[in-house]
DSSP file (Angstrom, degrees, kcal/mol; ACC not computed):
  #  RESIDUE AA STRUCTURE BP1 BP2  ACC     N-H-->O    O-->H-N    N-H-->O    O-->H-N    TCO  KAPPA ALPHA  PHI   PSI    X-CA   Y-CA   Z-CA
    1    1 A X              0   0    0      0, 0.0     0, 0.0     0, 0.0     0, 0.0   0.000 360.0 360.0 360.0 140.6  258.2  174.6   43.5
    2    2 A X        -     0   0    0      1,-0.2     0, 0.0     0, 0.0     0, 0.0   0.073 360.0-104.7 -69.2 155.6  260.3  176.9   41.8
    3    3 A X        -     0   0    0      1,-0.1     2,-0.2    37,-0.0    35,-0.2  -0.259  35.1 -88.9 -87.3-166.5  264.0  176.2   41.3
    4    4 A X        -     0   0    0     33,-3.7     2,-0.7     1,-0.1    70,-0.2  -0.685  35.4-120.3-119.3 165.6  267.1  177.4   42.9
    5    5 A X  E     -a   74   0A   0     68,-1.7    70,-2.5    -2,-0.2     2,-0.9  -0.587  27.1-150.0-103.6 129.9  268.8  180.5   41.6
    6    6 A X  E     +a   75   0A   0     -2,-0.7    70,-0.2    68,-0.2     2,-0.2  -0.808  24.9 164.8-103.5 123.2  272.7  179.7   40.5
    7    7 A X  E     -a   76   0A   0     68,-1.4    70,-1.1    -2,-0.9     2,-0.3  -0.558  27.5-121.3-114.2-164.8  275.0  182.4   40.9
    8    8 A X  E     -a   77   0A   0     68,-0.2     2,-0.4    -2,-0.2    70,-0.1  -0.930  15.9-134.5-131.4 157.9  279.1  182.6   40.9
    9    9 A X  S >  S-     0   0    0     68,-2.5     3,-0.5    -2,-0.3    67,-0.0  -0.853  85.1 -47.9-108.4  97.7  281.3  183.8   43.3
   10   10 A X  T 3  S-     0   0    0     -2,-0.4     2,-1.3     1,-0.2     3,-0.4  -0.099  96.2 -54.4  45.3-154.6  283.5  185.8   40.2
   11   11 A X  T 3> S+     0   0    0      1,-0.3     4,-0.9    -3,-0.1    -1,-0.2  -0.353  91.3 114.6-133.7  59.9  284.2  184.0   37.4
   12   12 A X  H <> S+     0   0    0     -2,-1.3     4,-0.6    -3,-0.5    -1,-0.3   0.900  79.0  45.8 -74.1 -45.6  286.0  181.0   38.1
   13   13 A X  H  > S+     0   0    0     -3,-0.4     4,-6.6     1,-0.3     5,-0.1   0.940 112.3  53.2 -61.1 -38.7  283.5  178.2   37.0
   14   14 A X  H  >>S+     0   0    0      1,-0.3     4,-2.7    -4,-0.2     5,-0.5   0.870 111.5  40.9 -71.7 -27.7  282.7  179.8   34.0
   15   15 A X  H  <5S+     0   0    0     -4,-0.9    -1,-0.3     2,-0.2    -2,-0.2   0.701 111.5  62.0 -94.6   8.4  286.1  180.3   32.7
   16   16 A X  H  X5S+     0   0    0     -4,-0.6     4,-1.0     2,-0.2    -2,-0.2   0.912 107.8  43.6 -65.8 -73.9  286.6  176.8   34.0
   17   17 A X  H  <5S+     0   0    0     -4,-6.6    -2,-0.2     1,-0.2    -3,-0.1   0.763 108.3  54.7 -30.3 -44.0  284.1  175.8   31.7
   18   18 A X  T  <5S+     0   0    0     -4,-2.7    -1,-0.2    -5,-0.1    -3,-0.2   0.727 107.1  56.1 -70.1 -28.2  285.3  177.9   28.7
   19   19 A X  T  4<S+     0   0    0     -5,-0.5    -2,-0.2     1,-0.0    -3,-0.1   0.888  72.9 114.3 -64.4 -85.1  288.5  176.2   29.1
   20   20 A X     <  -     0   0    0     -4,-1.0     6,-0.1     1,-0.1    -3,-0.0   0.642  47.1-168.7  11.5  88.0  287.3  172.8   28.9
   21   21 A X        +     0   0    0      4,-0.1     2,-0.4     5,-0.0    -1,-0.1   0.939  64.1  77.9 -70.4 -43.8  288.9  171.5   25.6
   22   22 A X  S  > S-     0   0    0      1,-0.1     4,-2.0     4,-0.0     5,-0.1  -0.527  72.2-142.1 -88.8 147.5  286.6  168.3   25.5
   23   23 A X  H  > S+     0   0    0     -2,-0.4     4,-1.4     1,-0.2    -1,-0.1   0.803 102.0  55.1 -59.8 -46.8  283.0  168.1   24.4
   24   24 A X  H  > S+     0   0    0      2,-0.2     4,-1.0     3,-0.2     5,-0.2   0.878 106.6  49.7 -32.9 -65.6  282.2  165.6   27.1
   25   25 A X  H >> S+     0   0    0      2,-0.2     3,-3.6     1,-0.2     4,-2.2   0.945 113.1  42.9 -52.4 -85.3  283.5  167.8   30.0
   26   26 A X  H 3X S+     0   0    0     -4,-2.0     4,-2.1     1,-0.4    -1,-0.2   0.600 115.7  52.6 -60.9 -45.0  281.7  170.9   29.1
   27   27 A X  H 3X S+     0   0    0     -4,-1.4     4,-1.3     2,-0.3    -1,-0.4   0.661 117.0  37.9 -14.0 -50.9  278.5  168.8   28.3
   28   28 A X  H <X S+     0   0    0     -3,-3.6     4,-2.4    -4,-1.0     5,-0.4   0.780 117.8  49.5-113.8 -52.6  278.6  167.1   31.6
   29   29 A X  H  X S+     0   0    0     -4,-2.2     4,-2.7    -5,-0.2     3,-0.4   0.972 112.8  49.6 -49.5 -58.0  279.8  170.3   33.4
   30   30 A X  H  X S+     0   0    0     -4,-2.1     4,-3.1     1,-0.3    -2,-0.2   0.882 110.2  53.3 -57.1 -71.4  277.0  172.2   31.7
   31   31 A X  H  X S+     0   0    0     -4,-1.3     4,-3.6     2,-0.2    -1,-0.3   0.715 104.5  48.6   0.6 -84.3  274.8  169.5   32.9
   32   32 A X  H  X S+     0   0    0     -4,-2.4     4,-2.7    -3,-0.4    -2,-0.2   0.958 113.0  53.4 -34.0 -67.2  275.6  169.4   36.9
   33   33 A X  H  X S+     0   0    0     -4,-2.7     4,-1.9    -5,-0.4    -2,-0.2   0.901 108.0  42.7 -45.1 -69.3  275.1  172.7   36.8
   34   34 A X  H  X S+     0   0    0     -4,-3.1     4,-2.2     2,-0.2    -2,-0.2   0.902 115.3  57.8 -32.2 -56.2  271.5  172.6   35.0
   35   35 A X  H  X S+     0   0    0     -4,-3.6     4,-4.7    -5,-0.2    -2,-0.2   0.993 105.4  44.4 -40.8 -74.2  270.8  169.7   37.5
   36   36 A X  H  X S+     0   0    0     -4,-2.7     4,-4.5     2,-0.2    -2,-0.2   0.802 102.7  65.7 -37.0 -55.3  271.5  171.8   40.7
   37   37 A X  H  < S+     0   0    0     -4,-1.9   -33,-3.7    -5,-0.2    -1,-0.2   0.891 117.8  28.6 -14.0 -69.2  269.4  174.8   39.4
   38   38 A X  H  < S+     0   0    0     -4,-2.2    -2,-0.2   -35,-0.2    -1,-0.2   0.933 131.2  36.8 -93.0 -32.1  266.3  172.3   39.6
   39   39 A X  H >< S+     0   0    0     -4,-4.7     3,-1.3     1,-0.1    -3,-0.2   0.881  73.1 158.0 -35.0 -55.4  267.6  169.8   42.7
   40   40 A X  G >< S-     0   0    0     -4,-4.5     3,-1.1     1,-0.2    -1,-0.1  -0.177  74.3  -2.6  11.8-102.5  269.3  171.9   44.8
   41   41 A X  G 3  S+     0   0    0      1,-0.3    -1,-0.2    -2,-0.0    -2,-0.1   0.173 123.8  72.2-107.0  48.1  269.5  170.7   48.1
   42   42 A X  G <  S+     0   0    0     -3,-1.3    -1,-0.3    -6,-0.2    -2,-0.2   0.055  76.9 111.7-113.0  -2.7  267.5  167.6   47.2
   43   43 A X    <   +     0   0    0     -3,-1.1     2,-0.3    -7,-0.1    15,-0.0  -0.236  45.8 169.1 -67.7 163.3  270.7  166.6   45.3
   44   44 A X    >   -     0   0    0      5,-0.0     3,-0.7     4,-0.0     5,-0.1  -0.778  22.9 -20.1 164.8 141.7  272.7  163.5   46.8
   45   45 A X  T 3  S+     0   0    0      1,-0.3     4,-0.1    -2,-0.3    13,-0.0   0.112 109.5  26.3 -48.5 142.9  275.4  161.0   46.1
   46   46 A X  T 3  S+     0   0    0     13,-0.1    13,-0.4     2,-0.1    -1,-0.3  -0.911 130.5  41.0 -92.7   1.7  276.8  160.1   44.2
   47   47 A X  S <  S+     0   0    0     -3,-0.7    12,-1.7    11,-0.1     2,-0.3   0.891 126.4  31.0 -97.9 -47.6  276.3  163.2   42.0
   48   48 A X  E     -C   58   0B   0     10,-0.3    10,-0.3     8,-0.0     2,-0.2  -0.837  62.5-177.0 -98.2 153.7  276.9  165.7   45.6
   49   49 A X  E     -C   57   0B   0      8,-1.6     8,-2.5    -2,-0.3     2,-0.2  -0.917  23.5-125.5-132.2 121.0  278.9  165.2   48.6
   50   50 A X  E     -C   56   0B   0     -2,-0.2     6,-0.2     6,-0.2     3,-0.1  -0.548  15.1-172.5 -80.4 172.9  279.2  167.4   51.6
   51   51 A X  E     -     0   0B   0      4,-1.4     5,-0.2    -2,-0.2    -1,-0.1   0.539  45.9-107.5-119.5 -15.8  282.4  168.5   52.6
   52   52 A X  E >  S+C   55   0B   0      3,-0.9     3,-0.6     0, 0.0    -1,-0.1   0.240  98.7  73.2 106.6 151.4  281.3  170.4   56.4
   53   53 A X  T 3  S-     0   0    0      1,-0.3     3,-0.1    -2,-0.1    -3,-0.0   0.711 131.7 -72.7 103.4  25.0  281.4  174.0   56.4
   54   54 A X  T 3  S+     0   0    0      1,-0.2    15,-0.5    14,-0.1    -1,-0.3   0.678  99.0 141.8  54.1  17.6  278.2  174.4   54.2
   55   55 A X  E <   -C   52   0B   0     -3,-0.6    -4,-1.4    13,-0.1    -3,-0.9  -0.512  30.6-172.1 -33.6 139.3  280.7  173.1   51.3
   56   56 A X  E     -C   50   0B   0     -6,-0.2    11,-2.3    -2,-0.2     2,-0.6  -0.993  12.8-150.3-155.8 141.1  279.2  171.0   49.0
   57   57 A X  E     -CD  49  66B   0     -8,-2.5    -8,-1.6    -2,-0.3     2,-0.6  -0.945   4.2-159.4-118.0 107.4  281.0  168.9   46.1
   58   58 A X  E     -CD  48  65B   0      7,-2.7     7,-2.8    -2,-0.6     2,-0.3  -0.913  15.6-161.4 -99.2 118.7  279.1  168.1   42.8
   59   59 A X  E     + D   0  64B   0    -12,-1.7     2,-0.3    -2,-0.6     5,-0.2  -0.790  15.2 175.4-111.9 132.8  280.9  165.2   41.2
   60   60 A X        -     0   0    0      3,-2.5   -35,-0.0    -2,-0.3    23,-0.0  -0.753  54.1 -94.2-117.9 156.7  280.5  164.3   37.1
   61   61 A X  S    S+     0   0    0     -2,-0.3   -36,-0.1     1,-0.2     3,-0.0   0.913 127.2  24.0 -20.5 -58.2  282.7  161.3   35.3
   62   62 A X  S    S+     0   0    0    -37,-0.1    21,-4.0     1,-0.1     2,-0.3   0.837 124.1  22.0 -96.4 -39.9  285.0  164.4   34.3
   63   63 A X  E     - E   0  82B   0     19,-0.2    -3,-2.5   -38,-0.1     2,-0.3  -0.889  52.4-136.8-133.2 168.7  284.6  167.4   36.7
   64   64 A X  E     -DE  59  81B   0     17,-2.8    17,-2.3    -2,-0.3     2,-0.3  -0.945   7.6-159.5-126.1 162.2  283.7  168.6   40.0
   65   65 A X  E     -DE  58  80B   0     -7,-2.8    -7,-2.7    -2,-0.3     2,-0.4  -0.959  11.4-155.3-118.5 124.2  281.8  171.5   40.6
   66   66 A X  E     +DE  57  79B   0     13,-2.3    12,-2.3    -2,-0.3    13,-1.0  -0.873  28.0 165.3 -92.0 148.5  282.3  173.1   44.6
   67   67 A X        -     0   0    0    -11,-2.3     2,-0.4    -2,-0.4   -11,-0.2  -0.891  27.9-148.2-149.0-171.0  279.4  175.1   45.6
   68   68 A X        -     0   0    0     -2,-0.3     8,-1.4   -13,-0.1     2,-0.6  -0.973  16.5-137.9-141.2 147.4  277.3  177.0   49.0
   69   69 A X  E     +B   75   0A   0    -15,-0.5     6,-0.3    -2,-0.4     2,-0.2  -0.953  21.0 177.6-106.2 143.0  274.0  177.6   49.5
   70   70 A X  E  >  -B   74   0A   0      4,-6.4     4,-1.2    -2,-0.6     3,-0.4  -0.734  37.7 -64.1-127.1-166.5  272.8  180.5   50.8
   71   71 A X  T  4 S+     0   0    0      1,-0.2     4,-0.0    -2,-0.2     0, 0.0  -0.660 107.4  45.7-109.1-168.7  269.1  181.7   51.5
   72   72 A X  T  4 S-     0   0    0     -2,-0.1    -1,-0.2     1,-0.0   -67,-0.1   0.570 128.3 -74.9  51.1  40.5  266.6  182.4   49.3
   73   73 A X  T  4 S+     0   0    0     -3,-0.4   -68,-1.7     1,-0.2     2,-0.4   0.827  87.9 148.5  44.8  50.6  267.4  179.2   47.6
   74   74 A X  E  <  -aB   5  70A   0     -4,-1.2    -4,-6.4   -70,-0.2     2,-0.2  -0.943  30.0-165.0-111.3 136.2  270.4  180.6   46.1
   75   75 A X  E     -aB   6  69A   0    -70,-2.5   -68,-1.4    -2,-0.4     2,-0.4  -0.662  13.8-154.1-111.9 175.6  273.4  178.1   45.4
   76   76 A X  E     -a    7   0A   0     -8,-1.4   -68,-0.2    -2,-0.2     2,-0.1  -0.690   4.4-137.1-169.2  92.1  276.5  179.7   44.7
   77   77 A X  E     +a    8   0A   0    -70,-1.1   -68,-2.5    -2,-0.4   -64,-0.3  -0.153  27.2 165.0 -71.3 120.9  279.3  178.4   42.8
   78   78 A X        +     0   0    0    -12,-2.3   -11,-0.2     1,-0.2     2,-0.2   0.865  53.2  13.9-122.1  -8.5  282.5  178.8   43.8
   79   79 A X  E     -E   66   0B   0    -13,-1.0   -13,-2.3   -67,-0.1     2,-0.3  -0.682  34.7-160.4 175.6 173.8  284.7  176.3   41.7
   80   80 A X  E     +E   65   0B   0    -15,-0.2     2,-0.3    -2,-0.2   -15,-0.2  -0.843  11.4 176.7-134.7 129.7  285.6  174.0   39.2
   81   81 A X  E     -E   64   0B   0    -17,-2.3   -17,-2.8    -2,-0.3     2,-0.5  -0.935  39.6-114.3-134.2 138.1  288.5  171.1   38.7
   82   82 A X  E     -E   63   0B   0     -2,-0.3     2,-1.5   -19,-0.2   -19,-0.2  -0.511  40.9-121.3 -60.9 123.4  289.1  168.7   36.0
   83   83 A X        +     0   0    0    -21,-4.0     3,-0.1    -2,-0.5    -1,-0.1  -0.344  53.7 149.7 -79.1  97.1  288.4  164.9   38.0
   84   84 A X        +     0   0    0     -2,-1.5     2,-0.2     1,-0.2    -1,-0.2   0.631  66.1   7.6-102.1   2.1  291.9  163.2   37.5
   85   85 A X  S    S-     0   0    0      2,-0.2    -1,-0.2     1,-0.1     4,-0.1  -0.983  76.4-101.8-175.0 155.8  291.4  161.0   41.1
   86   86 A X  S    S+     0   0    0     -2,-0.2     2,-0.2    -3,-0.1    -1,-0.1   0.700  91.9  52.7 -75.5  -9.1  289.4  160.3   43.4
   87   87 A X  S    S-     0   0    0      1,-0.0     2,-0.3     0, 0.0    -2,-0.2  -0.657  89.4-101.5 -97.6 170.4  290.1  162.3   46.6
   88   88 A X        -     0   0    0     -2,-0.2     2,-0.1    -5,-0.0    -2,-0.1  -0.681  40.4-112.3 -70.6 130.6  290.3  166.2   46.4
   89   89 A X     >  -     0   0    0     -2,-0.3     4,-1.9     1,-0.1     3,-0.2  -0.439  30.0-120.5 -66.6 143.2  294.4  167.6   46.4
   90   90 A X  H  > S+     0   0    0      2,-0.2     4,-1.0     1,-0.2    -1,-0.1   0.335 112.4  64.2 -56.1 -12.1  294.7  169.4   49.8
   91   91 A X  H  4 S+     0   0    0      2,-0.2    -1,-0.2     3,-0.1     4,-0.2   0.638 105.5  49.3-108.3 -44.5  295.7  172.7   48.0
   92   92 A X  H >4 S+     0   0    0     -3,-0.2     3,-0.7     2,-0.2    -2,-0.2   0.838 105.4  50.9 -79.9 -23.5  292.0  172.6   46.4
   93   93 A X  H >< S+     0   0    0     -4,-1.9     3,-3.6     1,-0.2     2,-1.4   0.883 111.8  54.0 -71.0 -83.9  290.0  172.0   49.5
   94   94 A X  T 3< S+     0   0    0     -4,-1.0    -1,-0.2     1,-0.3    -2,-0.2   0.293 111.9  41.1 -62.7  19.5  291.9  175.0   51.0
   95   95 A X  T <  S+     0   0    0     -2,-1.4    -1,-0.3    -3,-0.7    -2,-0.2  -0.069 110.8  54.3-112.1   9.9  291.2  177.3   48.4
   96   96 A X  S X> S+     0   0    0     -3,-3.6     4,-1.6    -5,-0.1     3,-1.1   0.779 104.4  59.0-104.4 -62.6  287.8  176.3   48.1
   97   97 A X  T 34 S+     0   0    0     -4,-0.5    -3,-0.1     1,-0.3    -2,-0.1   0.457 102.2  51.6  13.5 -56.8  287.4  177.0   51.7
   98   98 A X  T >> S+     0   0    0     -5,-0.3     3,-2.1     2,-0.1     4,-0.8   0.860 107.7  52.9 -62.2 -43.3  288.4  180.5   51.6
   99   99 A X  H <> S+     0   0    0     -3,-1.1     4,-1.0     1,-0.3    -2,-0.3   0.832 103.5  57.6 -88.9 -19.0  286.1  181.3   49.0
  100  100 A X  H 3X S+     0   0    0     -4,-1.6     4,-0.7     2,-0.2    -1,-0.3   0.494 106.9  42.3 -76.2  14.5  283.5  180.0   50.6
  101  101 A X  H <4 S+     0   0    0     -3,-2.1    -2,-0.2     2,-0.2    -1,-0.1   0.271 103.9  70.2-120.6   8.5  283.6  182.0   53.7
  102  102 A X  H  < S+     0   0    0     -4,-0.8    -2,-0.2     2,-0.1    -3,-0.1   0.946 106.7  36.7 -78.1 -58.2  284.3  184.8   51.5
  103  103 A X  H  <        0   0    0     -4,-1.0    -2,-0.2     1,-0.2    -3,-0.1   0.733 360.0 360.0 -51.3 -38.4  280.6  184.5   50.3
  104  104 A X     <        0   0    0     -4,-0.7    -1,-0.2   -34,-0.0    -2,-0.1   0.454 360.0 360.0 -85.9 360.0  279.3  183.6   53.7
């Protein structure tokens, strides 16, 4: 079966990713991403979580990735936080939240 098509919703992950001063992170970010592509929504904790709302959280050692699916097996990245604890800050769930119903 073919894989799933990764897009962005404008260019948050990636310049999340260009930011990303350690080798690890971007490696591991790099990574998730490349995962999802061929998982998609065969993915499952610990490495995704959903979050309700067709929100979905891909969690690495170092970052998390939020993303959507939409169809025609397109996933659709809408952003990316260094992982400094374990729950999500309340300020990033509501901004991830807009920007997925921005897409939807």
């Amino acid at each position: 079966m073919a894989g799933w098509l990764i897009e962005e919703h404008r260019t948050r992950v990636r310049d999340f990713i260009r930011a990303l001063k350690d080798d690890r992170a971007f490696k591991e970010a790099r990574a998730l991403i490349d995962l999802l592509a061929v998982r998609g929504n065969q993915l499952s904790p610990p490495r995704s979580k959903p979050l309700g709302g067709g929100l979905f959280e891909m969690r690495g050692r170092q970052v998390r990735i939020f993303y959507t699916f939409l169809p025609g097996r397109r996933i659709v990245l809408l952003d990316a936080m260094v992982k400094k604890r374990d729950d999500i800050p309340p300020e990033v769930i509501a901004r991830v939240r807009r920007l997925n119903n921005q897409v939807r």
